[in-house]
C-alpha positions as CSV (number, residue, x, y, z in Angstrom):
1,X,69.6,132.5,113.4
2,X,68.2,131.6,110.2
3,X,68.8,127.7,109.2
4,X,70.0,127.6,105.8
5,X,68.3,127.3,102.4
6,X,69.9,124.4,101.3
7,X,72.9,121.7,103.1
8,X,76.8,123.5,102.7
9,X,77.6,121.1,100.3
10,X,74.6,122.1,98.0
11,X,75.3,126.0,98.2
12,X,77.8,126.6,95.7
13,X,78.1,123.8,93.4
14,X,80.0,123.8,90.0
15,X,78.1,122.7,86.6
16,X,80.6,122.0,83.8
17,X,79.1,122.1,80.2
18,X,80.7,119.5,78.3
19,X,80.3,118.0,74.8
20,X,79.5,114.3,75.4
21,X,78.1,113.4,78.8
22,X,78.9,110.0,78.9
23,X,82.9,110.0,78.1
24,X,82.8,113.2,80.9
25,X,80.8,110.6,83.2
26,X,83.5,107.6,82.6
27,X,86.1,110.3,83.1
28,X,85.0,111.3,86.5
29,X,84.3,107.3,87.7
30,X,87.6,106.3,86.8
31,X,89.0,109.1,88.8
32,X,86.6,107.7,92.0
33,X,83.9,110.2,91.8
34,X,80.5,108.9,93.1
35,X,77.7,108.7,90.0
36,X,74.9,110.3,92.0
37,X,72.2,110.4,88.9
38,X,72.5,110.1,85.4
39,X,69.8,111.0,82.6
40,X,71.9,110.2,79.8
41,X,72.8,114.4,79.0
42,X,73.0,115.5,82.7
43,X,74.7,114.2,84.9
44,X,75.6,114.2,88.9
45,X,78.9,113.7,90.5
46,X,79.6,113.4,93.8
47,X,82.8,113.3,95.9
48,X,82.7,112.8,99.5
49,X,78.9,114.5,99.9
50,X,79.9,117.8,97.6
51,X,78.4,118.2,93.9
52,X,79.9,118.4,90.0
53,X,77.1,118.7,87.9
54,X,77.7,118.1,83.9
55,X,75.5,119.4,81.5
56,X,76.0,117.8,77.6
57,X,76.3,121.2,75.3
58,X,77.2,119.3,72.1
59,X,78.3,122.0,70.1
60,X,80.7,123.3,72.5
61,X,84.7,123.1,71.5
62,X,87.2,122.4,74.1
63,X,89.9,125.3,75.0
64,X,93.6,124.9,73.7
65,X,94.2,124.7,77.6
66,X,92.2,124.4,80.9
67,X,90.5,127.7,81.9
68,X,89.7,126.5,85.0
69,X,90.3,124.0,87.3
70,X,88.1,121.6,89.6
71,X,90.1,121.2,93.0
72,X,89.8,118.0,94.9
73,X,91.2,117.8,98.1
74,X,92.0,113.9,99.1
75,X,94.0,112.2,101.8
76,X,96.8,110.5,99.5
77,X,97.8,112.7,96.7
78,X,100.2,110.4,95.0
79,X,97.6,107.5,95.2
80,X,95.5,108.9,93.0
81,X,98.1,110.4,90.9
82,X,99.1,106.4,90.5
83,X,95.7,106.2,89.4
84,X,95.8,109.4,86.8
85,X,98.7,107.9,85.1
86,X,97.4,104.2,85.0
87,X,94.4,105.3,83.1
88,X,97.3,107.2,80.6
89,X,95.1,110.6,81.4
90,X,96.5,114.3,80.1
91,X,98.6,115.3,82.7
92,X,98.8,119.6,82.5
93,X,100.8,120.1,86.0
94,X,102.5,116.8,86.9
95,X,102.6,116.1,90.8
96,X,104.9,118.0,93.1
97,X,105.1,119.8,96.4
98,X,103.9,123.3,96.0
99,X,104.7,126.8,98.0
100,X,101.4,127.0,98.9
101,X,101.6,124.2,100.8
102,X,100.0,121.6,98.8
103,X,101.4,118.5,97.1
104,X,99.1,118.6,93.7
105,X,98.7,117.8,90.2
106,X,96.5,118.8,87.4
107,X,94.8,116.4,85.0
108,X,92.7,117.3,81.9
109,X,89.0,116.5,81.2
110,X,87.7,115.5,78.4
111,X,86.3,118.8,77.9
112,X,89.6,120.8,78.4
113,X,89.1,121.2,82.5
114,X,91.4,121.0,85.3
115,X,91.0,118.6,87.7
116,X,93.6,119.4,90.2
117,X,94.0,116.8,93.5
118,X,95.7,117.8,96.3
119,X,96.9,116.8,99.7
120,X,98.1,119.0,102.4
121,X,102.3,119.0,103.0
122,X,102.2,120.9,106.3
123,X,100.8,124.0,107.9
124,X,97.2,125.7,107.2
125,X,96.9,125.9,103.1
126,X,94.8,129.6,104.4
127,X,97.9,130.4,105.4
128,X,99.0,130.6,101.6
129,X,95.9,131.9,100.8
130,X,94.6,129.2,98.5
């Protein structure tokens, strides 16, 4: 078998253009993701070993609403939604337990994304197919 190209966590990795690097950045600390390297316009993310990349575009707008959402799965769900509200962030879905077996919440970027956090509630979430 052929080793891979690159680690898992490297293979598929999501790069978010966004219109001021630096308030993304604080954004992203705040909610407890790692600051892996920062040139001032891109910047790395890291949460628990896996990659968000964010790329300054300036002269981009943010959408009415999130087109898309970052998912983050954690261990204690309503800790960090604790944390969401203390920091008065834009709540889009406020926390609840879901029927695909997830207790979640969405939160907005600064750039219009979804960050949605998520613990499981019981069962395999593959079993909902999400």
């Amino acid at each position: 078998m052929d080793e891979p190209y690159v680690p898992a966590a490297e293979q598929l990795v999501l790069e978010l253009f966004v219109c001021d690097a630096v308030r993304s950045r604080d954004f992203y600390a705040a909610l407890g993701f790692e600051i892996v390297r920062d040139s001032g316009s891109f910047v790395v993310l890291g949460w628990e070993g896996h990659l968000l990349l964010l790329d300054e575009r300036p002269r981009l707008a943010p959408p009415p609403s999130p087109v898309a959402n970052v998912r983050v799965m954690v261990a204690d769900v309503d800790a960090v939604w604790g944390r969401a509200l203390a920091l008065g962030l834009p709540v889009h879905v406020p926390i609840a337990d879901r029927p695909y077996l997830l207790r979640d919440f969405i939160v907005v970027d600064p750039d219009g994304f979804g960050v949605r956090f998520a613990s499981r509630i019981g069962g395999d979430e593959r079993e909902a197919g999400t």
